[in-house]
C-alpha positions in Angstrom: -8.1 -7.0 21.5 -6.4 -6.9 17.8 -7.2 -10.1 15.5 -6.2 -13.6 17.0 -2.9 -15.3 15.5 -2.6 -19.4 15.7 0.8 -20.7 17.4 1.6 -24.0 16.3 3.8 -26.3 18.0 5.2 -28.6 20.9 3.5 -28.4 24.3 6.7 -29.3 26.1 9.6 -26.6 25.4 9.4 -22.9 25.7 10.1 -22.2 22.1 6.0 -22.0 21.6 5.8 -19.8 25.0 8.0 -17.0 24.0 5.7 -16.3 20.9 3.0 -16.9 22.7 3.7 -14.1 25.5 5.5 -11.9 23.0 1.6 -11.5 21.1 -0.3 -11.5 24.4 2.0 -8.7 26.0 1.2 -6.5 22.4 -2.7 -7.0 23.0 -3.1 -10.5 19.8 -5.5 -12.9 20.7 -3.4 -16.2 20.9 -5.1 -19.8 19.5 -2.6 -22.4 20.5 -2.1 -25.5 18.4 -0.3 -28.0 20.1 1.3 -31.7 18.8 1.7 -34.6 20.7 2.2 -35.7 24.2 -1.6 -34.4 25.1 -1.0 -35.1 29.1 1.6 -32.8 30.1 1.3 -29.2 28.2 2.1 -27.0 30.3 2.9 -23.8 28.1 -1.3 -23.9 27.6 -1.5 -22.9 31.2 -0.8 -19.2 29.9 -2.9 -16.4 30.2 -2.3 -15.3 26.9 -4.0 -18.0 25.6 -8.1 -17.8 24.6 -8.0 -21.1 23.0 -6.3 -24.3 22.8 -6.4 -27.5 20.6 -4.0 -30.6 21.4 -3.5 -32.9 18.4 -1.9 -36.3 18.9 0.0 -36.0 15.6 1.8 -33.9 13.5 -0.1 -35.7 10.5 -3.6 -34.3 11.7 -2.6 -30.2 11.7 -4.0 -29.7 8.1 -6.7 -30.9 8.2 -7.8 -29.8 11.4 -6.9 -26.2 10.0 -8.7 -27.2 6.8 -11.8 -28.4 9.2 -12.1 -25.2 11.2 -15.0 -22.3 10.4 -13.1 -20.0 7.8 -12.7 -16.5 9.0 -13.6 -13.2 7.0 -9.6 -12.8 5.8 -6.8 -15.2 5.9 -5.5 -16.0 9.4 -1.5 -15.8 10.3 0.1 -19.0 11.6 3.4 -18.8 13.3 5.4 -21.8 13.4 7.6 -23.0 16.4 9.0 -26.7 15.3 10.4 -27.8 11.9 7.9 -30.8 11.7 5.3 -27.6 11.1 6.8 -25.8 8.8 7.2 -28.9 6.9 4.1 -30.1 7.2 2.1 -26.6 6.4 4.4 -26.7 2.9 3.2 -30.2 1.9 -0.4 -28.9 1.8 0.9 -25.4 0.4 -1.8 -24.8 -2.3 -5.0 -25.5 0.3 -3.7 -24.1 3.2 -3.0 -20.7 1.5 -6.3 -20.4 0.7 -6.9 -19.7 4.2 -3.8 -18.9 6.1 -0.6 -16.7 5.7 1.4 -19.5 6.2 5.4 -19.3 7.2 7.6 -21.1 4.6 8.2 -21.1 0.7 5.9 -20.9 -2.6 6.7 -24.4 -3.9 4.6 -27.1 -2.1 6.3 -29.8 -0.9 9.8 -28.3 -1.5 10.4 -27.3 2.6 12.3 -30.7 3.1 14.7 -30.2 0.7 15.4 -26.8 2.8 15.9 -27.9 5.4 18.2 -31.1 4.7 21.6 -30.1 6.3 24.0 -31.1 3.2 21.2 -29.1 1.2 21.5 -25.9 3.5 25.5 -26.2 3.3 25.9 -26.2 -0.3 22.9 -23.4 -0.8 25.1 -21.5 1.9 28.6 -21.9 -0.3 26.7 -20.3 -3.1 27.0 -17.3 -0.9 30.6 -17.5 0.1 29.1 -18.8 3.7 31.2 -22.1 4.6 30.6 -25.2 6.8 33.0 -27.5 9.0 33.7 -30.5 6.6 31.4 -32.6 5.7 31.0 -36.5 5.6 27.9 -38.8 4.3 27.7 -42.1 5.6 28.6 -45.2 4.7 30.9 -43.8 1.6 33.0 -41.8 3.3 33.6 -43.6 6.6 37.0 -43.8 6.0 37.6 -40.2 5.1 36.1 -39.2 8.7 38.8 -36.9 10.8 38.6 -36.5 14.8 37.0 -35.3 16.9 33.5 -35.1 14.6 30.3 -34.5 15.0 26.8 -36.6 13.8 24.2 -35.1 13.0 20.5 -35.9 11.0 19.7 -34.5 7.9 16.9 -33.1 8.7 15.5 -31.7 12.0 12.0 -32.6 11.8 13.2 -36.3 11.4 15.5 -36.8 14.0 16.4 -35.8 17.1 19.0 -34.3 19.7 20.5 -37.9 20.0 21.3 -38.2 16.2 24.2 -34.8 18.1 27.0 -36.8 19.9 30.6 -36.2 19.0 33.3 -38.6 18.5 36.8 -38.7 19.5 38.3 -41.2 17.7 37.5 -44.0 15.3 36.0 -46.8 17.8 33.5 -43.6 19.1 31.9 -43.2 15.9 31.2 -47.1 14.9 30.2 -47.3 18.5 27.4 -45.0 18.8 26.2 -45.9 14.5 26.1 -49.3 15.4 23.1 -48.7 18.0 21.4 -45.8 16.0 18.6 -46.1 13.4 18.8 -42.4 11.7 20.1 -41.6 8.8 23.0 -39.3 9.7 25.9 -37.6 8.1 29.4 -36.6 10.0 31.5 -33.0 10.3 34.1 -31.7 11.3 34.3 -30.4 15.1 35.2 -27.2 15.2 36.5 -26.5 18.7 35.1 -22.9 18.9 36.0 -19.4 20.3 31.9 -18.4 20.3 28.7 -19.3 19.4 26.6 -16.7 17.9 23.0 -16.6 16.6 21.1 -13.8 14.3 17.3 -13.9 15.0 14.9 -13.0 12.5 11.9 -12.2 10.3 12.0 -12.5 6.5 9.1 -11.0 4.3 7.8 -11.4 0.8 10.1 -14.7 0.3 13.2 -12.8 1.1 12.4 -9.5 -0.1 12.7 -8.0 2.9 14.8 -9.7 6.0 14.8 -7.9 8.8 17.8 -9.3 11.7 18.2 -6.5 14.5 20.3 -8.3 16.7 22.3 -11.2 17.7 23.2 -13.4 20.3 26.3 -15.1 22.1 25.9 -18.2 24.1 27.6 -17.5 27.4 27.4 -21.0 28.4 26.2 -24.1 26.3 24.3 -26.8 26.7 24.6 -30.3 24.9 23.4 -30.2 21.8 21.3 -27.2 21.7 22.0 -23.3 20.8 19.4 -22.3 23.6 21.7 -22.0 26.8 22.6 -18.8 29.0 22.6 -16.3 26.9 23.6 -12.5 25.8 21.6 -10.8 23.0 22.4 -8.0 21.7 23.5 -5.0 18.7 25.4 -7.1 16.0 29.2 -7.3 16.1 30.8 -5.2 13.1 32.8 -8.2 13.1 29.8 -10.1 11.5 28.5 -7.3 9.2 29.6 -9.5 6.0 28.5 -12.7 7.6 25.1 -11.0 8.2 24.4 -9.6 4.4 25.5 -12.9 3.4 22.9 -14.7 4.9 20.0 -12.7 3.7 21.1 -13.5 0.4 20.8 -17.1 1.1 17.7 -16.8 3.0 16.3 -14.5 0.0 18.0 -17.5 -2.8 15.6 -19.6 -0.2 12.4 -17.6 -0.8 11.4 -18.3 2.8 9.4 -16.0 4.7 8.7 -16.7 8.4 10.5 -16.1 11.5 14.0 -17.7 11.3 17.0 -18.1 13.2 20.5 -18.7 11.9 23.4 -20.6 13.5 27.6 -19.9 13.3 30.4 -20.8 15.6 33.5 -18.3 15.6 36.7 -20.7 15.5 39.6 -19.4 17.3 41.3 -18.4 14.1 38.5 -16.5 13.6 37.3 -17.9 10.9 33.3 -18.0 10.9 31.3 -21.4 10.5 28.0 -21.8 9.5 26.1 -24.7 11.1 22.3 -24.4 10.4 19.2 -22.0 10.0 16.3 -22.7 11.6 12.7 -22.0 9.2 10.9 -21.2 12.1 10.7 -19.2 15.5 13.6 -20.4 17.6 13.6 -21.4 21.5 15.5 -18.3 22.5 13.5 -15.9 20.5 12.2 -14.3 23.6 15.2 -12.8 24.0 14.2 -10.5 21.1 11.0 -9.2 22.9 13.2 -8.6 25.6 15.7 -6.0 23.6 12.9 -4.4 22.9 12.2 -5.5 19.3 8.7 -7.3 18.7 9.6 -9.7 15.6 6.0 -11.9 15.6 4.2 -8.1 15.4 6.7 -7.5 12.3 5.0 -10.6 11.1 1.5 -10.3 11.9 1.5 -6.8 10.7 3.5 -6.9 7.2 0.8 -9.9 6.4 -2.2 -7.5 7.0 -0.9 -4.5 5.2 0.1 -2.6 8.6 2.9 -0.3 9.3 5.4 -2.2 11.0 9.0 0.0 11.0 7.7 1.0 14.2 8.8 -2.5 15.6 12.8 -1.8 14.3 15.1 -0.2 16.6 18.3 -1.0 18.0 17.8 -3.8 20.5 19.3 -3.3 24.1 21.5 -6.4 25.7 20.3 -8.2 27.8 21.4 -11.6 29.5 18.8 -14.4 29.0 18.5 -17.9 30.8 16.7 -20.9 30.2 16.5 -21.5 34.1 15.2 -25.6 34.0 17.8 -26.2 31.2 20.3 -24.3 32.7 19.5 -25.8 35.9 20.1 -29.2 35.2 23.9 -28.5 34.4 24.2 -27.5 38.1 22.5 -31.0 38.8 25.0 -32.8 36.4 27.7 -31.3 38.7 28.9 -29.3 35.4 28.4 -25.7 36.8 28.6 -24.9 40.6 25.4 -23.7 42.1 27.3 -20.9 43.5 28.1 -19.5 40.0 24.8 -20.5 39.0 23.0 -18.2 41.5 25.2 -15.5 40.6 24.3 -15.9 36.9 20.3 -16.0 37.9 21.2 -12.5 39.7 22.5 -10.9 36.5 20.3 -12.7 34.2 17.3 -9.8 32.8 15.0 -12.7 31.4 13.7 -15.6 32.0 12.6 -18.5 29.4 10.3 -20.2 31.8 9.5 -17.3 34.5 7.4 -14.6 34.1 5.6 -12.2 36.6 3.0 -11.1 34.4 2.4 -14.9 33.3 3.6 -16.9 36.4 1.2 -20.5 35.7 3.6 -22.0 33.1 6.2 -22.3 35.4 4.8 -23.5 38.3 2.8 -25.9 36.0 5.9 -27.6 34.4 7.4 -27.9 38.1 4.1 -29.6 39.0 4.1 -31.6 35.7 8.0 -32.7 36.5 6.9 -33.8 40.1 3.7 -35.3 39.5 
């Protein structure tokens, strides 16, 4: 077996489970760090994993890494939620005395990355633009309709700060029952939805993005829906070199992920990018392109431009998220099945790694 790599993040979503299968399937030893909710964890059921430690709170990861036996050369951390990335930059200087950590040089300066406002006006630098923007209160009465709320950052709120408002008596509706600091924007009623996956060495350096995908049908307030990945569109050739000058302005490295909707003038908008690995990175693996190897071997010295090709499409579902739209009543079950049929990959199911799924039905029933 090559050397082990530590996965940090949630127990509860497949983001962490993708990574986790994309290093066993290569032949990496796989130490799982999980956060919260220490009951029901179901993507620690996987095979891939040799071993497994459940924190309670975000606030004890350093210094549980900080507590561990050190290890004859730095060890390679792969983060799967914001809250990690942000919290392995806070404690920059220690940490990287140990670990290869995903993220950016200056400790403590991840937050201000990965404030939205912040990430739109980096973004404009590079001739990428945004829907319109709002902060709240000031501007309450600039608002236009439909919009959309959103938190600054990730890490600190959550998919309910995401609801969009029709008109007027909407919006002071829903901010008179929430707590979050939010701004508004713009709704951009959109033609597509596109993604560009990623991996981005030597703070920017080097940014490596083989492929892209296209939601084929969304799911409230979340990118990771039935999916098609893919070769990118020439279309977004300019959009693409754009954002590796922003990422590389950024000085990130890490896996990443990068967000756009495609109005229907066909004007591009750039809504977020994600410093870590995103939920529907399997999709990736699945082309054929192994973007946590990239990682692990750029960080050890190894040849990695083995791992670059083209990617191959393929049609991706997240099969319990998707599921629940048939439940809502939203998408017939007849399409559904039809969908399952064409779909190549699964985010939950795998035959080589079958527990995870059965344990989250368990943990759902139970």
């Amino acid at each position: 077996m090559k050397i082990n790599v530590l996965v940090i993040g949630g127990g509860t979503h497949h983001n962490a489970l993708g990574v986790i299968r994309t290093l066993g399937i290569s032949g990496y030893g796989v130490e799982l760090i999980t956060i919260g909710n220490l009951v029901k964890n179901y993507i620690a059921s996987s095979k891939y994993i040799l071993k497994h430690c459940a924190l309670a709170d975000i606030k004890e990861l350093a210094a549980y890494l900080l507590y561990r036996e050190p290890k004859s050369e730095k060890e390679i951390i792969i983060s799967c939620a914001d809250a990690v990335t942000e919290h392995l930059n806070l404690y920059q200087r220690k940490l990287s005395e140990r670990y290869i950590l995903p993220g950016i040089p200056m400790e403590g300066k991840m937050p201000e990355l990965m404030d939205k406002t912040n990430m739109i006006k980096m973004a404009a630098k590079r001739d990428i633009y945004s829907p319109e923007v709002w902060s709240l209160p000031m501007d309450i009465t600039k608002v236009t309709f439909p919009c959309i709320t959103k938190s600054y950052i990730s890490s600190h709120g959550g998919k309910s700060d995401i609801v969009i408002c029709r008109n007027r008596e909407e919006l002071d509706t829903f901010l008179a029952g929430n707590k979050d600091t939010l701004f508004v924007q713009a709704y951009i009623d959109k033609k597509e939805e596109v993604q560009f996956i990623g991996c981005s060495l030597n703070n920017g350096e080097e940014i490596i993005i083989p492929g892209m995908t296209k939601v084929l049908r969304s799911q409230p307030n979340t990118n990771t829906g039935f999916l098609e990945y893919g070769p990118i569109d020439p279309f977004y050739d300019n959009i693409v070199k754009k954002s590796k000058l922003y990422i590389k302005d950024c000085q990130y490295s890490g896996l990443f992920s990068i967000e756009f909707l495609r109005g229907h003038d066909d004007k591009v908008y750039f809504l977020e990018i994600n410093f870590r690995n995103d939920g529907n990175a399997y999709c990736v693996t699945a082309s054929g392109i192994n973007l946590p190897a990239i990682w692990v071997k750029a960080n050890r010295g190894e040849n990695y431009y083995d791992e670059i090709k083209e990617p191959k499409f393929v049609v991706v579902m997240p099969e319990f998220q998707d599921l629940k739209l048939v439940l809502q009543c939203k998408v017939s079950l007849w399409q559904w099945l039809k969908d399952v049929k064409r779909t190549d990959v699964f985010l939950e199911y795998m035959k080589e790694d079958k527990r995870p799924f059965f344990q989250y039905i368990i943990d759902k029933i139970i």
